[in-house]
N, C-alpha and C positions, 0 to 999 in steps of 0.2 A: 335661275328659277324660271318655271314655264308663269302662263300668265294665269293658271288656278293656283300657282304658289308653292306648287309642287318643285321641288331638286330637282333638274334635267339629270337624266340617268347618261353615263358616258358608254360609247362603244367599250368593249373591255374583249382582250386578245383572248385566244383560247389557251395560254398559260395560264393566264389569270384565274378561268372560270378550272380548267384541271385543279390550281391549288384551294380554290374553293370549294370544287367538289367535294375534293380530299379531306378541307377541316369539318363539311357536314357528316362525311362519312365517319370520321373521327368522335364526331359530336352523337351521335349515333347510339357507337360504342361506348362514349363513356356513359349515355345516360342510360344505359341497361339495369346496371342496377338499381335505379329507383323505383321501377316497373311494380315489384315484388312487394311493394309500401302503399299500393292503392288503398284508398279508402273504401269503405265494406260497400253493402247495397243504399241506398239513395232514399230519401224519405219519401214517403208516397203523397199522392193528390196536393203536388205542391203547385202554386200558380203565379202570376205575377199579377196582384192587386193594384188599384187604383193610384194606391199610393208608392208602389215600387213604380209604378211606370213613370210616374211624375218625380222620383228622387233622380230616375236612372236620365230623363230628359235634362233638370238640373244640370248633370255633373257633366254631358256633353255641353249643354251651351256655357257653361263656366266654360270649360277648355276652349270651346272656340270663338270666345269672346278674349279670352289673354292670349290667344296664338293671332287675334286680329283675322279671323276666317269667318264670314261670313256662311251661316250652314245651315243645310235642311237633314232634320232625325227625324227617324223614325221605328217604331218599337212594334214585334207583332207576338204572339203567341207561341207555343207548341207544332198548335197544326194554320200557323198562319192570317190569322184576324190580327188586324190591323187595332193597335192601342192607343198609338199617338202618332202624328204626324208634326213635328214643331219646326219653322222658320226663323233662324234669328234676324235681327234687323239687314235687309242690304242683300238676303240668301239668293244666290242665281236662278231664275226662273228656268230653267234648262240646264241642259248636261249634252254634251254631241260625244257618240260613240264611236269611238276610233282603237283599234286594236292594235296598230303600226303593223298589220302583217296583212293586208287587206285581199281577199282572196276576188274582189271585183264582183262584189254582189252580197247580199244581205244587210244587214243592218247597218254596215262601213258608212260612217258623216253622218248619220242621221242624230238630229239632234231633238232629244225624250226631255217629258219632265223631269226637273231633279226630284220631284216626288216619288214617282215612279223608279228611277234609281236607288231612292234610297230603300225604300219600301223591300225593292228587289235582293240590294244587300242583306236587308234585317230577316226575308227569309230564306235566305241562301245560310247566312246560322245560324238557325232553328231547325231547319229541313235537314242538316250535313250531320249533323251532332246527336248525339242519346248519349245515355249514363256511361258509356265505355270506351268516348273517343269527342273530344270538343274540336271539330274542325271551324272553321275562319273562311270568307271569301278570300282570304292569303293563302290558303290550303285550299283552296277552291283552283285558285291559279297555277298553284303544284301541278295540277293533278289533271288538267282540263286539258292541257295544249300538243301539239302533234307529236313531241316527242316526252318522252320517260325516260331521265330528267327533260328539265326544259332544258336548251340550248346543245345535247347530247345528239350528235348527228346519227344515222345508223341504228336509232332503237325505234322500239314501237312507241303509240302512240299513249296517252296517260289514260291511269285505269277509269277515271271516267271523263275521257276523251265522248265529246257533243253532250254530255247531262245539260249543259246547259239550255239545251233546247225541251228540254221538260217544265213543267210546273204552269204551264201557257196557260194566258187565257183562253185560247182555242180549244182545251181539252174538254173533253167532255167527262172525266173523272173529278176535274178539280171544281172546287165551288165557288160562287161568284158572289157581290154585295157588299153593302158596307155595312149591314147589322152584324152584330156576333150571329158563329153560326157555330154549322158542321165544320171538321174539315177533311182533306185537306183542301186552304185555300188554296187559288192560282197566287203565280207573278206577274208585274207588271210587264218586267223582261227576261221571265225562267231565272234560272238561276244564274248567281252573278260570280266573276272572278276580280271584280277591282278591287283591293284592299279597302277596310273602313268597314266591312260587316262581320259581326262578332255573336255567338251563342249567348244568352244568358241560362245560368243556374240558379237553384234554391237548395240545398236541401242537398245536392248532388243530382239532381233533376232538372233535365234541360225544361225551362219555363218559355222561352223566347228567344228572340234575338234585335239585335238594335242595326240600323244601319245611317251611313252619313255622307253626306255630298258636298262638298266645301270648298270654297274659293271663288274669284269674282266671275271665272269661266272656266268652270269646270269639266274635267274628260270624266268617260264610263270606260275605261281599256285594263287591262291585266296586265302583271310583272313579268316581262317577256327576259327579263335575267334577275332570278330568283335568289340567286347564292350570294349574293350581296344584301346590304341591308341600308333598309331607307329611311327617311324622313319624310313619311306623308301625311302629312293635315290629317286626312277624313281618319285615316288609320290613329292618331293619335287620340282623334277625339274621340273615336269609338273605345277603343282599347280602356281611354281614363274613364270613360260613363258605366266601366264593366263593375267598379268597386261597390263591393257587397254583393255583386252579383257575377262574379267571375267562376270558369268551371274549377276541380279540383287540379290543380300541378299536375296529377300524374295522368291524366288521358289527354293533354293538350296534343295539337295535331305531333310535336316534334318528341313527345314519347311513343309517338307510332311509326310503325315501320311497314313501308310497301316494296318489293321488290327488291328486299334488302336496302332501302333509302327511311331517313329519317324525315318526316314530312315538316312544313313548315304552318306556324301559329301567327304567329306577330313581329315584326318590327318595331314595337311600339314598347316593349315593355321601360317601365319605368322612366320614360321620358317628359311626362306632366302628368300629374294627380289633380283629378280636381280638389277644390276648395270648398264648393258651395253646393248644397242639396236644394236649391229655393230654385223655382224657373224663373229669369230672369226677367225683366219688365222690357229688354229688348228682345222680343218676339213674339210669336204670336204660334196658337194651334194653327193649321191649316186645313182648310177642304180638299178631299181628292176622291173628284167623281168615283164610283162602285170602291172605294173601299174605306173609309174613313169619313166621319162628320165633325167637322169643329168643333162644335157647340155641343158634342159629346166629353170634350176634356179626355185627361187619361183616364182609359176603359182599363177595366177586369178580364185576365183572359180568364181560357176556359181550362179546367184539369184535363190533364193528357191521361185517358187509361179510364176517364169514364165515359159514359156514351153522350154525355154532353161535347165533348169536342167531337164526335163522330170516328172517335177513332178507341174502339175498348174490345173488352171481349165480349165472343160470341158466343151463342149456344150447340153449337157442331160439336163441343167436345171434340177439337181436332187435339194433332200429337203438342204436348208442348204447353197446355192451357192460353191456345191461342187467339190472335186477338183477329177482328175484323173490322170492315166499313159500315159504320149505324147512321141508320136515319135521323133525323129530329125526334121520333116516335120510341127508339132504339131498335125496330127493324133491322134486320141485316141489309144490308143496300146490295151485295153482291154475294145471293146465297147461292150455291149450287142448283145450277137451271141443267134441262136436257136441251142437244142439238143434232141436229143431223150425226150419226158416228158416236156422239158421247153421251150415255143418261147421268144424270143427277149423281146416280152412282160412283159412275167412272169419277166425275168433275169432284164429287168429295176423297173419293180414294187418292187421286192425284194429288189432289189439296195435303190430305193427311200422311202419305206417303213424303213430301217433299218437304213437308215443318219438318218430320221425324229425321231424315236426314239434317238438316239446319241444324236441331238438335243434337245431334250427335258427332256434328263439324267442328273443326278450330275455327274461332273469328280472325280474319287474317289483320284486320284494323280495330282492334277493340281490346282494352286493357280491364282485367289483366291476362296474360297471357297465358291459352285452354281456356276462355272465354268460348263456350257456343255460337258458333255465327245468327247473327240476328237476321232475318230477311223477309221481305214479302214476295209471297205465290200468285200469280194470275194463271187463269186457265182462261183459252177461246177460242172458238169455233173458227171453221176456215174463213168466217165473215169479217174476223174481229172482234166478234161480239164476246161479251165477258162473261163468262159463265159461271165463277165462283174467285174470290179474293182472300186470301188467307197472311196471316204474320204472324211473326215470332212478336211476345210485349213490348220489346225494347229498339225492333228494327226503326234507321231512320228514315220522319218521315219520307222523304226526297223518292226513297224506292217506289212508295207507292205507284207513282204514275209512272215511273223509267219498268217499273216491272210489267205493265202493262203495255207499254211500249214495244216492250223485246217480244211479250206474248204476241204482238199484233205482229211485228216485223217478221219475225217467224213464219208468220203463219199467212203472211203475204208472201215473202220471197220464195215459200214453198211452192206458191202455184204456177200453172204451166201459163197463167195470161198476168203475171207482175207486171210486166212493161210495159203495157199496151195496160192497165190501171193505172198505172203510176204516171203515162206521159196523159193519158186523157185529163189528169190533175193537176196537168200545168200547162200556164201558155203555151205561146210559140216560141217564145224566146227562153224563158227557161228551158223548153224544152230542148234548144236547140244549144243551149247553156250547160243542163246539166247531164242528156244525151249523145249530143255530136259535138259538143267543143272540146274534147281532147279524148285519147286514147284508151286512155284507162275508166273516161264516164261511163254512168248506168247502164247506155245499150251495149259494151262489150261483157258488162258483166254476169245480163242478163240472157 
């Protein structure tokens, strides 16, 4: 056992991980046919109330009060307002981030709040998940790392290889504070890949997500060999806080298929159930500066789909009955502006041109299958600047800002002076880090 309490994972041969692969691929196939059994459409303006947040805290700290783990939960929203923040007695004030695969630079050692960890997990399964696929920060870790599978030498990298580096507090898309608000909100550290953060459901409607940090010294790092299956604290305690608010069986991340692979959900299943809905008298709410107030208790989130969460439909009449970014006021936050090259025009056509496509796509991750691809549009000027934001109802949230991302990368890499922007935005030594320290760095690319 490491000293958060976690199994030490063993090196494992590449026979091992070959017949591994093989019974996922196996597992794959035989869960095809359940697919066909989804349940219908999802009940609308569903939310997770005052008193779901405080069941759902309960039945984590039962669990990691009889696993003897000291732990910090944390529960948010749809679009990421923060509900509860709870410490049991003894919970690690920190969490150090270590990935075991240390590239010599960025966040490797640094050691975060565990609030901020947890926080990160709960909307890492809020943000990954809608009505047609409940992905996990376990599914998180699938799907992030340099190769597809992990541990498969010679493929590319996972389909969302760096998402992680979204959902920032630096963006200027995401919203900041600890009232209820708009959303979407930011993370504390983008999105997360360490087991222990889970979606919750109502209704068949993704309402939130919870996440958990657990042990006397805790790591933030991902399942760098996947095809096995673990024993981890934060994962169990999250997984058992899921009852009554778990997604439906059939969109969990491993009835989904990427690249012909069957994704992964949980390790956790059925390994302790809690007992107790009451929060127990060992712990306490917590403060965490911009995003939670103690002496708020468990908060009410907001309904996904109306303009109180900032994320509902607009009045564009685009293709699709689709939805947009609303102000507090219900404003559009990002209607179609002109810019140099593009009027208002072009910036809606494009909008409405690209849902009608989505529309009329197969979702490649979303059950059931001939499901419509759900997604969000960004348009923007060669500056960056956002000129119009468009989605299908049910896209998750997490695209919003990765879509805008790719808008902006685009439209940077496009130009003749990228490098000489991009190194004036970094030291000397990044620069000479992420420029001239190897062969393949940004100035050959550029």
């Amino acid at each position: 056992m490491t000293a958060s309490g976690r199994p030490r994972r063993r090196p494992r041969s590449a026979a091992r991980h070959r017949a591994t692969f093989a019974a996922v691929l196996m597992l794959a196939a035989a869960s095809s046919g359940a697919v066909a059994r989804c349940p219908g459409t999802p009940l609308p303006n569903q939310r997770l109330e005052s008193a779901d947040v405080r069941r759902v805290v309960a039945q984590a700290a039962d669990v990691a009060q009889r696993l003897n783990q000291p732990a910090t939960i944390a529960l948010v929203d749809r679009v990421g307002n923060v509900l509860a923040v709870f410490q049991t007695n003894g919970a690690a004030p920190s969490v150090r981030i270590t990935s075991g695969m240390s590239s010599g630079g960025g966040l490797e050692g640094l050691v975060v709040p565990s609030t901020a960890a947890a926080i990160a997990k709960a909307v890492t399964g809020a943000y990954l998940s809608s009505s047609g696929q409940a992905f996990s920060t376990r599914t998180a870790s699938f799907i992030v790392q340099d190769h597809f599978p992990p541990t498969i030498r010679n493929v590319p990298s996972g389909p969302l290889f760096g998402v992680q580096f979204s959902q920032l507090p630096c963006g200027d898309l995401v919203q900041g504070g600890s009232a209820l608000g708009i959303g979407p909100r930011r993370s504390p550290l983008g999105l997360s890949a360490d087991p222990g953060g889970f979606p919750l459901y109502k209704g068949g409607s993704v309402v939130g997500g919870i996440g958990v940090i657990a042990g006397s010294a805790p790591t933030y790092s991902l399942d760098l060999f996947p095809f096995d299956f673990d024993n981890d604290p934060e994962e169990v305690i999250a997984h058992s806080a899921l009852a009554g608010f778990a997604p439906p069986e059939c969109i969990r991340a491993e009835r989904v298929t990427a690249g012909g692979m069957s994704l992964r959900f949980s390790d956790a299943d059925g390994r302790l159930v809690a007992t107790a809905a009451t929060v127990p008298s060992g712990g306490a709410f917590v403060d965490v500066g911009g995003y939670y107030v103690a002496a708020d208790g468990p908060r009410t989130g907001r309904i996904f789909g109306l303009p109180e969460s900032g994320v509902a439909r607009e009045n564009l009449n685009l293709a699709g009955g689709s939805h947009g970014l609303l102000n507090p006021d219900g404003s559009n936050r990002y209607p179609p502006i002109a810019s140099a090259g593009l009027s208002a025009t072009d910036v809606l056509s494009l909008l409405d041109e690209s849902l009608a496509v989505a529309n009329a796509a197969r979702a490649q991750i979303r059950i059931p299958l001939g499901s419509p691809a759900q997604v969000t549009v960004s348009v923007v000027d060669a500056q960056g600047v956002a000129l119009g934001i468009g989605r299908t109802p049910d896209a998750p949230i997490f695209g919003i800002d990765v879509s805008l991302q790719k808008a902006r990368a685009a439209a940077l890499f496009s130009r003749t002076d990228a490098a000489a922007r991009i190194a004036a935005a970094n030291s000397a030594a990044q620069q000479a880090f992420y420029f001239n320290g190897d062969p393949r760095a940004a100035a050959g690319f550029f």
